[in-house]
C-alpha positions in Angstrom: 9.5 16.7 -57.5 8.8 13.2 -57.4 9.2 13.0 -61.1 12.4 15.0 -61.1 13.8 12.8 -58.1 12.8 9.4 -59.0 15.3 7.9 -56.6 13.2 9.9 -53.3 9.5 9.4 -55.3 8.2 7.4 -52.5 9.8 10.1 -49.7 7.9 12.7 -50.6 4.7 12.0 -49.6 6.5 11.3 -46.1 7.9 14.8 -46.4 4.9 16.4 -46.9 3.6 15.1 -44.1 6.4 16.4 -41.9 6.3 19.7 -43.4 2.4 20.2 -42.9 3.8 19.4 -39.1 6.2 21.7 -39.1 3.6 24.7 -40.3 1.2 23.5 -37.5 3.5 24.0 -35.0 4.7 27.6 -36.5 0.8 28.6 -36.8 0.4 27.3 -33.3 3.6 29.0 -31.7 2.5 32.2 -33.7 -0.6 32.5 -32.4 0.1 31.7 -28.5 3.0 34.4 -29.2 -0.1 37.0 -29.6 -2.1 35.7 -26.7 -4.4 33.0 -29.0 -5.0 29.3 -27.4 -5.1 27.0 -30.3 -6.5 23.3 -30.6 -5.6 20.8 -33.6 -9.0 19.0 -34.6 -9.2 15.8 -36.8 -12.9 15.6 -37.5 -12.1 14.0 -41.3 -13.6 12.1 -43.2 -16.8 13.6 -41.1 -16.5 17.4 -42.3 -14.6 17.0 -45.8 -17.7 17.8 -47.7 -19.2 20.3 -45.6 -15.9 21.8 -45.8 -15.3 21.5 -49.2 -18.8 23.5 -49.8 -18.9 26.2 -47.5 -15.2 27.0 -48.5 -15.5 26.3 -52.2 -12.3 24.0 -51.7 -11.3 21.5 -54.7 -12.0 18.2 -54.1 -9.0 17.5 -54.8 -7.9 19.0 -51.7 -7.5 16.5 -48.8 -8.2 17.7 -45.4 -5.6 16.6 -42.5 -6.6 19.0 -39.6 -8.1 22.1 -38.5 -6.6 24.6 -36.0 -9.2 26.3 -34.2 -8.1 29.4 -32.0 -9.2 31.6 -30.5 -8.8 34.0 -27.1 -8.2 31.2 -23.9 -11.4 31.9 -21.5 -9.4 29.4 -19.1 -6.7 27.4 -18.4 -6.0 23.9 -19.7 -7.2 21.1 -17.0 -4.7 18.5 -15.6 -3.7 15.8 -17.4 -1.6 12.5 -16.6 0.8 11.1 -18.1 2.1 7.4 -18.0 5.9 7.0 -16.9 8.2 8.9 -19.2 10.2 5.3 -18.9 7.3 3.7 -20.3 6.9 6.5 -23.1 9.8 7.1 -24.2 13.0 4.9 -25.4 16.4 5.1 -26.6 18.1 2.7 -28.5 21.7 2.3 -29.4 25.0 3.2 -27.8 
C-alpha cells in the first residue's frame, strides 16, 4: 500500500498500529462476551526469541503484545485514578 499511496507512505505504519488496536480490543470484547478475563502483556524484546522457537514464527515477525485469557478465578482489585481533570483535556472551542 505504501508503494501504491506514496502520498500516505509514512501513515501506514501509524495505521497499522491502530488497526492491531482495534483487533485487541475486538479479541478482548469477544472473549469477556463468553465469560474469559483477558490481560494484554508486553514482555518484548524479553520473549521474542523464545517465542519465535516454540511457535516456529518468522523472524520477520515483530511481536507487540500477548493477550493472555483465560476463566477469571476473581475479581479485579481496586485501582486509583488521578483526577480525570488532570488526565484528561480538551482543547479548542
Amino acid at each position: 500500500m505504501q508503494e501504491k499511496f506514496p502520498i500516505y507512505a509514512e501513515k501506514f505504519p501509524i495505521w497499522a498500529i491502530h488497526s492491531d488496536g482495534m483487533a485487541q480490543h475486538i479479541a478482548w470484547t469477544a472473549l469477556e462476551a463468553e465469560g474469559f478475563g483477558a490481560n494484554l502483556q508486553h514482555y518484548n524484546p524479553l520473549i521474542d526469541a523464545g517465542v519465535q522457537k516454540t511457535w516456529n514464527i518468522p523472524e520477520t515477525w515483530e511481536l507487540n503484545a500477548q493477550m493472555v485469557f483465560g476463566t477469571p478465578v476473581d475479581g479485579p482489585g481496586e485501582k486509583q485514578f488521578n483526577d480525570l481533570g488532570d488526565r484528561f483535556k480538551v482543547y479548542g472551542a
